[in-house]
PAZAPA-4460 file (N, C-alpha, C; in steps of 0.05 Angstrom, whole numbers, plus 32768, in hexadecimal, padded with zeros to 4 digits):
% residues 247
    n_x    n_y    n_z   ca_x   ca_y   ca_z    c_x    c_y    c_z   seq   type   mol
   8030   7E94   80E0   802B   7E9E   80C5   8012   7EB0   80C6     1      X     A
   8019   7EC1   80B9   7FFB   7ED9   80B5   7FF0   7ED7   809D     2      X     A
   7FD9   7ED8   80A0   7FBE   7EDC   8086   7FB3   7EEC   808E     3      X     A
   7F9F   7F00   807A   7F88   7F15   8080   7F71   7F08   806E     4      X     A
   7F5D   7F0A   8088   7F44   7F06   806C   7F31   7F1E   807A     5      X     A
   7F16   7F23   805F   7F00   7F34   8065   7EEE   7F1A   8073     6      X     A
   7ED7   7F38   807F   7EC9   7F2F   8095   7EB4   7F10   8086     7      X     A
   7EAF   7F1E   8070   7EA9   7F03   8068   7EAF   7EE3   8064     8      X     A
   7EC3   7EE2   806B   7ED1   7EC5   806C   7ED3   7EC5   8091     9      X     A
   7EBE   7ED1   80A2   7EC4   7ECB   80B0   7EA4   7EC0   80C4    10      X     A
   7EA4   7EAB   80D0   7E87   7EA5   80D6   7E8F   7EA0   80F9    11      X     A
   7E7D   7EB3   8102   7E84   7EA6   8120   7EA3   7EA2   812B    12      X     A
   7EAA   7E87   812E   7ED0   7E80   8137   7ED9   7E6F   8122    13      X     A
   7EC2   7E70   810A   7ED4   7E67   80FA   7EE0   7E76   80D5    14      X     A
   7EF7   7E71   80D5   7F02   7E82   80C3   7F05   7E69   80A7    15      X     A
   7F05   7E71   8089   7F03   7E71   8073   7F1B   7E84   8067    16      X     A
   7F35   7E7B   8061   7F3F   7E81   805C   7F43   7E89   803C    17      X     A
   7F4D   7E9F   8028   7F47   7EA5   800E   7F5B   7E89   7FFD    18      X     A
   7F50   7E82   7FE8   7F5D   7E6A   7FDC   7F76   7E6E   7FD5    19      X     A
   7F7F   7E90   7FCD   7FA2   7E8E   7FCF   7FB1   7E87   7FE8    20      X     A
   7FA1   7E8B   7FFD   7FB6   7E8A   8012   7FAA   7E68   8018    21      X     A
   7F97   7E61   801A   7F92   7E40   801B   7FAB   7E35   8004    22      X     A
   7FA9   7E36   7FF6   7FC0   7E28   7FE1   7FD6   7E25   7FF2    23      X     A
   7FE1   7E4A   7FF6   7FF9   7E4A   800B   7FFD   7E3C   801F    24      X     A
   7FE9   7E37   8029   7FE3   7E27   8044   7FEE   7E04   8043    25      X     A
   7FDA   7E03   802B   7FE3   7DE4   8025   7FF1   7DDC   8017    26      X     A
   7FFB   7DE5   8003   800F   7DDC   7FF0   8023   7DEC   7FF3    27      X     A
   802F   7E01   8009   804E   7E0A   8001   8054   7E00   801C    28      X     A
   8041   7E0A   8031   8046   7E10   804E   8047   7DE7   8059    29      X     A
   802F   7DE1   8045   8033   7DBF   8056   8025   7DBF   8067    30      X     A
   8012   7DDB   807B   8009   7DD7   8092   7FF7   7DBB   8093    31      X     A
   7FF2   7DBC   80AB   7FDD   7D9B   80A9   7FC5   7DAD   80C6    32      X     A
   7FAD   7D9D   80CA   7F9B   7DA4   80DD   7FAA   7DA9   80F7    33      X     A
   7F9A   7DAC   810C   7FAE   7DB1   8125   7FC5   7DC7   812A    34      X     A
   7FCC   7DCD   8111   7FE2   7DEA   810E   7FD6   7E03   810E    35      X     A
   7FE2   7E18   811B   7FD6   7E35   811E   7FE8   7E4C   810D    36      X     A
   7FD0   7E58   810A   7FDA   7E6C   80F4   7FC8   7E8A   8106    37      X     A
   7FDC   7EA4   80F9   7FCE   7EBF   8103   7FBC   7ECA   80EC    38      X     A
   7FA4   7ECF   80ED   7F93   7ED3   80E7   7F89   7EF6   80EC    39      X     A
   7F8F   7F0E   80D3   7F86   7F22   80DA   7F6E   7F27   80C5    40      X     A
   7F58   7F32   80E0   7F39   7F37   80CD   7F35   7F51   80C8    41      X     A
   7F53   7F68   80C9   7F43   7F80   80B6   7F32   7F95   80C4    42      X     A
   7F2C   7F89   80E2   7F19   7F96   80FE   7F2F   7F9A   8114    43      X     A
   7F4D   7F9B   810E   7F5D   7FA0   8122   7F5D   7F88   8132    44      X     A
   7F57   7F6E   812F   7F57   7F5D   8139   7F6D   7F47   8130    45      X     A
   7F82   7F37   8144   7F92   7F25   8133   7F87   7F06   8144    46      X     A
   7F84   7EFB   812C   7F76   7EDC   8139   7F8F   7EC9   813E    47      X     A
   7F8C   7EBB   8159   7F9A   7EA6   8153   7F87   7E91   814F    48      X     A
   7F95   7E81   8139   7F82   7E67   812F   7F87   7E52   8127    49      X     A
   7F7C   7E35   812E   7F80   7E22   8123   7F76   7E17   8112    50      X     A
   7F85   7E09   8102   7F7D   7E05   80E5   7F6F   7DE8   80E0    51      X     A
   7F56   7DE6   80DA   7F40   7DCD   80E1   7F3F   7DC0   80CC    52      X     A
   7F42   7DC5   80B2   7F3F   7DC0   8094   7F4E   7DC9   808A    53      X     A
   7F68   7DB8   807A   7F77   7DC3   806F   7F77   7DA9   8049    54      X     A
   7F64   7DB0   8039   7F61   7DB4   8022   7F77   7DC2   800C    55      X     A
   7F7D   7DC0   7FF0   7F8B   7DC6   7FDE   7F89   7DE0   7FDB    56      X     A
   7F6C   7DE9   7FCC   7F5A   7E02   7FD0   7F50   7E0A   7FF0    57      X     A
   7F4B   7E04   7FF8   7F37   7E0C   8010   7F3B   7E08   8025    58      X     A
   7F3E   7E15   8040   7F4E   7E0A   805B   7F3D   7E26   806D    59      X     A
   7F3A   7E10   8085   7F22   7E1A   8097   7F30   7E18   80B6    60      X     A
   7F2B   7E36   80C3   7F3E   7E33   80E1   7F2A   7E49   80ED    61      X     A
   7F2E   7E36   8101   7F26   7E44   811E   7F2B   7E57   8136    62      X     A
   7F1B   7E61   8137   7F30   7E7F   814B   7F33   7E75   8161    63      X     A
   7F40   7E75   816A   7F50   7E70   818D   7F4C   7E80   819C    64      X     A
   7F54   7E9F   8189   7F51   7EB9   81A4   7F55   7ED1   818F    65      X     A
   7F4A   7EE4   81A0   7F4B   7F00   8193   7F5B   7F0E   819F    66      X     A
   7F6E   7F20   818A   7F79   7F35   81A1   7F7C   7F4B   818F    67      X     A
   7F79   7F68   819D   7F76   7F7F   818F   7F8D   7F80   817D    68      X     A
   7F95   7F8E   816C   7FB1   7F8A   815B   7FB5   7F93   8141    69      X     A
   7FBE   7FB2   8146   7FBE   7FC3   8132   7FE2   7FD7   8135    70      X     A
   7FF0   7FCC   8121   8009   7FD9   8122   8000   7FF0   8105    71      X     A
   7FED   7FF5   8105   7FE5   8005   80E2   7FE8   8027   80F3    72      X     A
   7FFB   8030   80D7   7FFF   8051   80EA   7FDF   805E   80E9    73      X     A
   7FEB   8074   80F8   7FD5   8088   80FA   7FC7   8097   80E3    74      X     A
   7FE4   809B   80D7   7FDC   80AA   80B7   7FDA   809D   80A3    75      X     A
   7FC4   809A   8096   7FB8   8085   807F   7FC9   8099   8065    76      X     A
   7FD3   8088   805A   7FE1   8094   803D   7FEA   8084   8027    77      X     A
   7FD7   8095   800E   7FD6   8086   7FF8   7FE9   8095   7FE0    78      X     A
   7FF5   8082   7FDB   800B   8083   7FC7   800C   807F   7FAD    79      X     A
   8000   809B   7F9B   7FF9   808E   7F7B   8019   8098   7F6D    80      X     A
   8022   8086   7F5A   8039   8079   7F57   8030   8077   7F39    81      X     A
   8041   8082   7F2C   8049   8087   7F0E   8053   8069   7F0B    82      X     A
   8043   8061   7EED   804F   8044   7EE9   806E   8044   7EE9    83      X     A
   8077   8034   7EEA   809E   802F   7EDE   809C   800D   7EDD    84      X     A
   80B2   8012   7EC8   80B7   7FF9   7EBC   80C5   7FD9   7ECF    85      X     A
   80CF   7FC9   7EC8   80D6   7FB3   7ED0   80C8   7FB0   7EF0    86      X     A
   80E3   7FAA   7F07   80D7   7FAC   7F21   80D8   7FC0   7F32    87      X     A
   80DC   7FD5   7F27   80DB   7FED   7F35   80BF   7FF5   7F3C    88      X     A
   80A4   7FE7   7F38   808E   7FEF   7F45   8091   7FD6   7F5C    89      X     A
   8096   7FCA   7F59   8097   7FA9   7F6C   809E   7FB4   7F86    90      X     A
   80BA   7FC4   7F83   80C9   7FCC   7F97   80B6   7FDF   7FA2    91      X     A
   80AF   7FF4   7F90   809F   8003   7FA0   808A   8000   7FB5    92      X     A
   807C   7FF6   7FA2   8062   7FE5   7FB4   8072   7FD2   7FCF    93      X     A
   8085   7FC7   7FD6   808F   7FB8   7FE7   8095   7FCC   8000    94      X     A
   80A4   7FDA   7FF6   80BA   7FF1   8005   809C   8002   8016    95      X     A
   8085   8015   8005   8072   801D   8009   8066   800F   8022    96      X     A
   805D   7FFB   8023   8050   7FE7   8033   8059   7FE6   8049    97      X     A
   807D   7FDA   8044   808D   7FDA   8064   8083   7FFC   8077    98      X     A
   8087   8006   8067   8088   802E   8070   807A   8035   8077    99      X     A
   805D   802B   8079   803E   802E   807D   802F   8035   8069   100      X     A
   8038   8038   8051   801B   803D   8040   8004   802E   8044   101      X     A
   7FE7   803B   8042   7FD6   802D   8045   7FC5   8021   802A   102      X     A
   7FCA   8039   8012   7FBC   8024   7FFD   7FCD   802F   7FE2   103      X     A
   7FD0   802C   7FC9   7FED   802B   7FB4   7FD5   802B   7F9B   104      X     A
   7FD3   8045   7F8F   7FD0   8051   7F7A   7FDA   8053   7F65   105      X     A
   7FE0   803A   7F4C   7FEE   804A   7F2F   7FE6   8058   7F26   106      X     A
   7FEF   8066   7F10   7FE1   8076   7EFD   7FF4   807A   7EE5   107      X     A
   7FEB   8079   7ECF   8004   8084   7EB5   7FFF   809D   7EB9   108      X     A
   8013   80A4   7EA4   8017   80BE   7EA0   802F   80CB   7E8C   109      X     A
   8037   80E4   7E86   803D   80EA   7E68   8057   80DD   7E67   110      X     A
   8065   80E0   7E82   807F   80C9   7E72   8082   80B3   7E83   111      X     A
   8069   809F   7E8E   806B   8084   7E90   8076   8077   7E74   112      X     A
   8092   8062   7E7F   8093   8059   7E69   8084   8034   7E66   113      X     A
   8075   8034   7E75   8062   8020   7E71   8049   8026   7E72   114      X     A
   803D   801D   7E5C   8029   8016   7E52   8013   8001   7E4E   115      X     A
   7FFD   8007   7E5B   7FEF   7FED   7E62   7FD2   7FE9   7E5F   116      X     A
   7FCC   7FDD   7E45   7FAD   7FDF   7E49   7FA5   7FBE   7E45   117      X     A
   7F80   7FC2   7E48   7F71   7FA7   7E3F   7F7B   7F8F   7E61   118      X     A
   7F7C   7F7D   7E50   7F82   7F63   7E69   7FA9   7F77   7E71   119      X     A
   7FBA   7F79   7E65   7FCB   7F7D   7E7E   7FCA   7F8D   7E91   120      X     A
   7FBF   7FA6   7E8F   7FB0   7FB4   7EA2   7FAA   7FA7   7EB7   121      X     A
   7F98   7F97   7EB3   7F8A   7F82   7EC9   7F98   7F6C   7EDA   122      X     A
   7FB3   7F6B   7EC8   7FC1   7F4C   7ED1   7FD9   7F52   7EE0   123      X     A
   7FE1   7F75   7EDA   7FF3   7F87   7EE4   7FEC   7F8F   7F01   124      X     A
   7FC9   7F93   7F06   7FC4   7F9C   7F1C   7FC2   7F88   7F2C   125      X     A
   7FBD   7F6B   7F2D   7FBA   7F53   7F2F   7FD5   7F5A   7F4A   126      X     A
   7FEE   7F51   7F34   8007   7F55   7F47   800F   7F65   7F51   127      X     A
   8007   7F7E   7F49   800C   7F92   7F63   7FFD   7F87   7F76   128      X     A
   7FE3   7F85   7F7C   7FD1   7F7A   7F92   7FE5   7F64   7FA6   129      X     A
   7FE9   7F54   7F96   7FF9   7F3F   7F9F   8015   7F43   7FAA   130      X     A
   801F   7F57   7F9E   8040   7F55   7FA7   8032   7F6A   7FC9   131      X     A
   801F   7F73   7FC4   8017   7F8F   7FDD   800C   7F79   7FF1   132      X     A
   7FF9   7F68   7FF0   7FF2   7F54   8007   8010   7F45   800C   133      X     A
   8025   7F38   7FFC   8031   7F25   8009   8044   7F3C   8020   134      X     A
   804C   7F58   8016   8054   7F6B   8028   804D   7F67   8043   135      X     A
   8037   7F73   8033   8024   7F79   805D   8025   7F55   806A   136      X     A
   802C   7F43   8060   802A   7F34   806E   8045   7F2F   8079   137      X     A
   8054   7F36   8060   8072   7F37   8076   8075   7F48   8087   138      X     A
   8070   7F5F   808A   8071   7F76   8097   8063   7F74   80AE   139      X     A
   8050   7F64   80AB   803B   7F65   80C7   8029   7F7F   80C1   140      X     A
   801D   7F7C   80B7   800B   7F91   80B3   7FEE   7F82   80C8   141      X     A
   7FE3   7F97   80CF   7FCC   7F93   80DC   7FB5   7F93   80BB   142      X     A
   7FB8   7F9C   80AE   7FA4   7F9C   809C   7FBC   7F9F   8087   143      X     A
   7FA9   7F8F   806B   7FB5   7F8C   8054   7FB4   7FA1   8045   144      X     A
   7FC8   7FAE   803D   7FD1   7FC1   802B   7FC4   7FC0   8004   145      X     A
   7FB6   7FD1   8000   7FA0   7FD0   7FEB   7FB1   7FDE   7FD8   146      X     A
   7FAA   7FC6   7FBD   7FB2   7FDC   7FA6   7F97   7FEB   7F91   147      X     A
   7F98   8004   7F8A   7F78   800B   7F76   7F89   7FFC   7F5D   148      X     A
   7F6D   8005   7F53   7F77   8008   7F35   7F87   8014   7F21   149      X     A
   7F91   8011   7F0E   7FA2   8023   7EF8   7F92   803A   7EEA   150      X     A
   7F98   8053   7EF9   7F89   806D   7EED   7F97   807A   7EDD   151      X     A
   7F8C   8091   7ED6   7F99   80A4   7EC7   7FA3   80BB   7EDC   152      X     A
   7FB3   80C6   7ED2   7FC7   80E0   7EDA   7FB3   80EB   7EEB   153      X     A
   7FA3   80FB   7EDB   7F89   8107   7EDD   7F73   80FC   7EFD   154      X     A
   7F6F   80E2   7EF7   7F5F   80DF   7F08   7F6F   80D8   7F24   155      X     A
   7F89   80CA   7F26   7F9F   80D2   7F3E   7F99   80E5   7F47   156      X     A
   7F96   80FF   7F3A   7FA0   811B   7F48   7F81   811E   7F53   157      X     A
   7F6D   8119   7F42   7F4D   8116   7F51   7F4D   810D   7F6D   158      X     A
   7F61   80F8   7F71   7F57   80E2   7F8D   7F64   80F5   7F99   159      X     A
   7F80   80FF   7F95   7F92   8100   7FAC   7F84   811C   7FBD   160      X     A
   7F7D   8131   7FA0   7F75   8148   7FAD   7F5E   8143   7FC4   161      X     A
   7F4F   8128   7FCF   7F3D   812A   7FDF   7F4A   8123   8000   162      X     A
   7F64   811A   7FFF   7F77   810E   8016   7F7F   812B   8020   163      X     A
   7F79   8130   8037   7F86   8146   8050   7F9F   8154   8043   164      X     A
   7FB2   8146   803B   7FBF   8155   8034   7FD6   8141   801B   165      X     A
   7FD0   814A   8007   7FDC   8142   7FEC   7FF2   8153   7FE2   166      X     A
   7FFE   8140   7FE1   8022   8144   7FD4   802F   813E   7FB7   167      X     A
   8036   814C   7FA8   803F   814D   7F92   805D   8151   7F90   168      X     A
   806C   8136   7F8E   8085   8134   7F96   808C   813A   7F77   169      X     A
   80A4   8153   7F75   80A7   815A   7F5D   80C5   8169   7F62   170      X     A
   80DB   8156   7F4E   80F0   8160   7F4D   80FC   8174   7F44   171      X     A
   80E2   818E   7F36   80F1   81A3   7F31   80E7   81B4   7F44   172      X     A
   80DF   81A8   7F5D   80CE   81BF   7F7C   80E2   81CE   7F81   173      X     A
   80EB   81EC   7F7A   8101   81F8   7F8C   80EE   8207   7FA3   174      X     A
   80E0   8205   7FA0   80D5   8218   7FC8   80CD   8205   7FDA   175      X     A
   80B6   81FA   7FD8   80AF   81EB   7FEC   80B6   81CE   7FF5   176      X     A
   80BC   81D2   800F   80D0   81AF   8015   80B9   8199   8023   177      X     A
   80BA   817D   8026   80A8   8178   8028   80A8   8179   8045   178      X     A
   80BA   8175   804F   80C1   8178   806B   80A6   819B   807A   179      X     A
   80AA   81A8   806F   80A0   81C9   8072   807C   81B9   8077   180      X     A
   807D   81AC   8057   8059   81AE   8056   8054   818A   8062   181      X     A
   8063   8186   8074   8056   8176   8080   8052   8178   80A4   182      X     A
   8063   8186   809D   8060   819B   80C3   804D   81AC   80C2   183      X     A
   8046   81B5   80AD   8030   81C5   80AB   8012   81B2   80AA   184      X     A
   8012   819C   80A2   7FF2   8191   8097   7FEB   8184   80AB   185      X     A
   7FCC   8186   80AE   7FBA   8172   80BD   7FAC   8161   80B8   186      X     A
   7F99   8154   80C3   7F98   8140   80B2   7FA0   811C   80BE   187      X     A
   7F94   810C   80B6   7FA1   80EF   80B4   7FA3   80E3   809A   188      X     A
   7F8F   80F0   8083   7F9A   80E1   806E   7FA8   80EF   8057   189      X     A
   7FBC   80DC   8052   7FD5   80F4   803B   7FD8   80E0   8022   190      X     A
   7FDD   80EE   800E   7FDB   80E7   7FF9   7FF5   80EA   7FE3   191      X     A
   800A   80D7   7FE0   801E   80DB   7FD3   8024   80DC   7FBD   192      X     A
   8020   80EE   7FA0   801E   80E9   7F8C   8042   80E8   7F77   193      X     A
   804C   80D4   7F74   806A   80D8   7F6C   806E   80CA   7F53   194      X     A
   8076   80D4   7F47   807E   80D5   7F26   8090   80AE   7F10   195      X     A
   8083   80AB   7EFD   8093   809A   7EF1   80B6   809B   7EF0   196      X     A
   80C1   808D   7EE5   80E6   8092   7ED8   80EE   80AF   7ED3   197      X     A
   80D5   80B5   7EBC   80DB   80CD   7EB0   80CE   80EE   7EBB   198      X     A
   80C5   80E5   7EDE   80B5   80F6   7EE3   809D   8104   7EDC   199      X     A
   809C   811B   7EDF   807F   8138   7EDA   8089   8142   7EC6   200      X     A
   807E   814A   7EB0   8080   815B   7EA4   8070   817F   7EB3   201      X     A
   8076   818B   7EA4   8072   81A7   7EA8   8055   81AB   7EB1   202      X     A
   804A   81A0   7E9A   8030   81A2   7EA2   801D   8195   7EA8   203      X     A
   8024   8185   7EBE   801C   816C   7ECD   801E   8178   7EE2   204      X     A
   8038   8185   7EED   8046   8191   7F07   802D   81AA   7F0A   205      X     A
   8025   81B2   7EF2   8010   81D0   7EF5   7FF3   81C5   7EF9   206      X     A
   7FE4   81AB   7EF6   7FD4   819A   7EF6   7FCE   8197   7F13   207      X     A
   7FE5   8186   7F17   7FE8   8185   7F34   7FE2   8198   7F48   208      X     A
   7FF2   81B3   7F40   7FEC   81CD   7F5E   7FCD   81D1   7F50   209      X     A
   7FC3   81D0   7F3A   7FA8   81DB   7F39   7F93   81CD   7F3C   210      X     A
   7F96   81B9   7F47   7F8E   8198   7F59   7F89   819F   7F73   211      X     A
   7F9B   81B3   7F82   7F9F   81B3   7F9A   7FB2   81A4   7FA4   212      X     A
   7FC7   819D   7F97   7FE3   818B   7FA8   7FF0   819E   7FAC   213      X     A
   7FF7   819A   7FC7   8015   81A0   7FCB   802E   8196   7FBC   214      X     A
   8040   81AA   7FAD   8051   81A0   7F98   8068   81AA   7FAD   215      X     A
   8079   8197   7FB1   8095   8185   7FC3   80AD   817B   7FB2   216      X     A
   80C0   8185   7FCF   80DE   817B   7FC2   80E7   8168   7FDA   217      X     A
   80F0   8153   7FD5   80F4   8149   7FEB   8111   8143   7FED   218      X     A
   811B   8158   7FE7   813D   8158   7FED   814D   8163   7FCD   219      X     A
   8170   8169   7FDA   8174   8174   7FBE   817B   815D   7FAF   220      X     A
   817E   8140   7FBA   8182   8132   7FA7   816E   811F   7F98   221      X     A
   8171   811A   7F77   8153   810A   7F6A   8154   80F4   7F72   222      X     A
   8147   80E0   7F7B   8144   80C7   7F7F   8132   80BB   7F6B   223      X     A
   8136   80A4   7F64   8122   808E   7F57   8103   808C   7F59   224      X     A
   80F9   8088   7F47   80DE   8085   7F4A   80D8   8075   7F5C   225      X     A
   80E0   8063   7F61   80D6   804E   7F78   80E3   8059   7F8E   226      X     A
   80F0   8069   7F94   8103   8071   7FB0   80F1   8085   7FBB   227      X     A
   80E8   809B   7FAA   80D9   80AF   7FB4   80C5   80AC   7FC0   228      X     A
   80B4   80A4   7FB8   809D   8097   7FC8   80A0   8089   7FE6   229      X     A
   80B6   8078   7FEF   80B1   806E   7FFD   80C5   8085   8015   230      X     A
   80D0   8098   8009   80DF   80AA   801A   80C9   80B8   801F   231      X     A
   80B8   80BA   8014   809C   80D8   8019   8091   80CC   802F   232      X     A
   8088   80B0   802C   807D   809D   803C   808C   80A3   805C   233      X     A
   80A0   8098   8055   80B4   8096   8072   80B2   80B9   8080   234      X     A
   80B6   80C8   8075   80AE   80E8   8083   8095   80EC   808E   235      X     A
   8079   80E4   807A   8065   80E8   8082   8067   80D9   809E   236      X     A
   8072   80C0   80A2   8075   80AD   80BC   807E   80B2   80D3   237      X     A
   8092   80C0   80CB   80A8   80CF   80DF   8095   80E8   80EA   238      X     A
   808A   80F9   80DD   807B   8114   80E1   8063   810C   80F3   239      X     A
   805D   80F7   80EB   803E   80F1   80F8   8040   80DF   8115   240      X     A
   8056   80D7   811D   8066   80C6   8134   8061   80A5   8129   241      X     A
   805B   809F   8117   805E   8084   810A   8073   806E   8112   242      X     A
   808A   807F   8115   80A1   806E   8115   80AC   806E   8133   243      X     A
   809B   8078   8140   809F   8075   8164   8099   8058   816C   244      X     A
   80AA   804E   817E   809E   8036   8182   8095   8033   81AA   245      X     A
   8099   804F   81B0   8097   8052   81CB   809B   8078   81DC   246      X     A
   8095   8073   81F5   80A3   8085   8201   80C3   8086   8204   247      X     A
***
């Protein structure tokens, strides 16, 4: 079983595991003392460890051994993602994670059709966080996959314009493919900016190029809000040798 914690839960060989995954530990999993669990600290490091204290809340294990252990691609890429309704952000965020994204950006915008202020805001970002850690833990992530906060349109296009090379996936792109401007860019970190249900409007798409994004078509056919994203993802992967697993 895999867990990630920060360097802070970590003292010497002994590890402090975070109280959601202690719960997990003891009330779903059943583990008892004497059982080992993989332990990643976030330093490219995967622990093997045994588990010394196993508590309701709180469960305490020991490192056994260190070994270097980083399957995280080369190209760091952050994916700000137009809200959408029911589980079509769930999926996203899931799909994203498997593909390599490294950290998952919402943002509204003029035709998000959800709407979210005050505590759901807060309780919304809550489970994205959560559905993005239990990912990387299925996935095997060397490091846990981060969600920000819920921004505005506006300030999305702020972050992305600072990433090597930022993409504005937009289904009315007739010139540029994304395939073209990703053979073209340098760079390790990329920035995927892709649209709610109801997409960009007009002058979002003009926001964007005057941001500095690259505005992209990534094929003649429209795909889903949640599809796009994780297809931009999988190219950026493919382009950058991500998806090599050898000579």
């Amino acid at each position: 079983m895999r867990f990630f914690v920060t360097e802070d839960r970590i003292c010497g060989d002994d590890i402090t595991l975070e109280p959601a995954d202690a719960q997990h530990v003891s009330r779903v999993l059943r583990m008892r003392p004497g059982e080992e669990i993989t332990v990643c600290c976030g330093n490219g490091e995967a622990c093997r460890c045994r588990l010394e204290q196993v508590g309701k809340n709180e469960v305490h294990a020991r490192i056994l051994s260190r070994e270097p252990f980083s399957n995280e691609p080369s190209a760091f890429v952050t994916v700000y993602a137009g809200l959408s309704k029911g589980d079509r952000f769930d999926y996203l965020i899931q799909k994203c994670v498997e593909c390599g994204a490294s950290h998952i950006v919402p943002f509204t915008s003029r035709h998000c059709v959800v709407r979210l202020e005050g505590a759901d805001c807060g309780k919304k970002q809550q489970r994205y966080a959560r559905i993005a850690l239990e990912a990387s833990k299925q996935c095997q992530r060397s490091r846990a996959v981060t969600v920000g906060e819920i921004v505005s349109f506006e300030a999305a296009l702020e972050q992305a314009a600072r990433a090597d090379c930022g993409l504005f996936l937009y289904e009315k792109e007739q010139q540029k493919s994304l395939s073209a401007i990703l053979r073209a860019a340098q760079g390790t970190r990329y920035a995927v900016v892709t649209g709610p249900e109801g997409g960009f409007s007009e002058e979002e798409a003009a926001q964007a190029q005057a941001a500095g994004l690259a505005s992209v078509s990534i094929g003649p056919r429209i795909l889903r809000c949640e599809t796009a994203p994780v297809a931009a993802v999988c190219a950026i992967m493919y382009q950058t040798g991500n998806f090599d697993i050898g000579e």
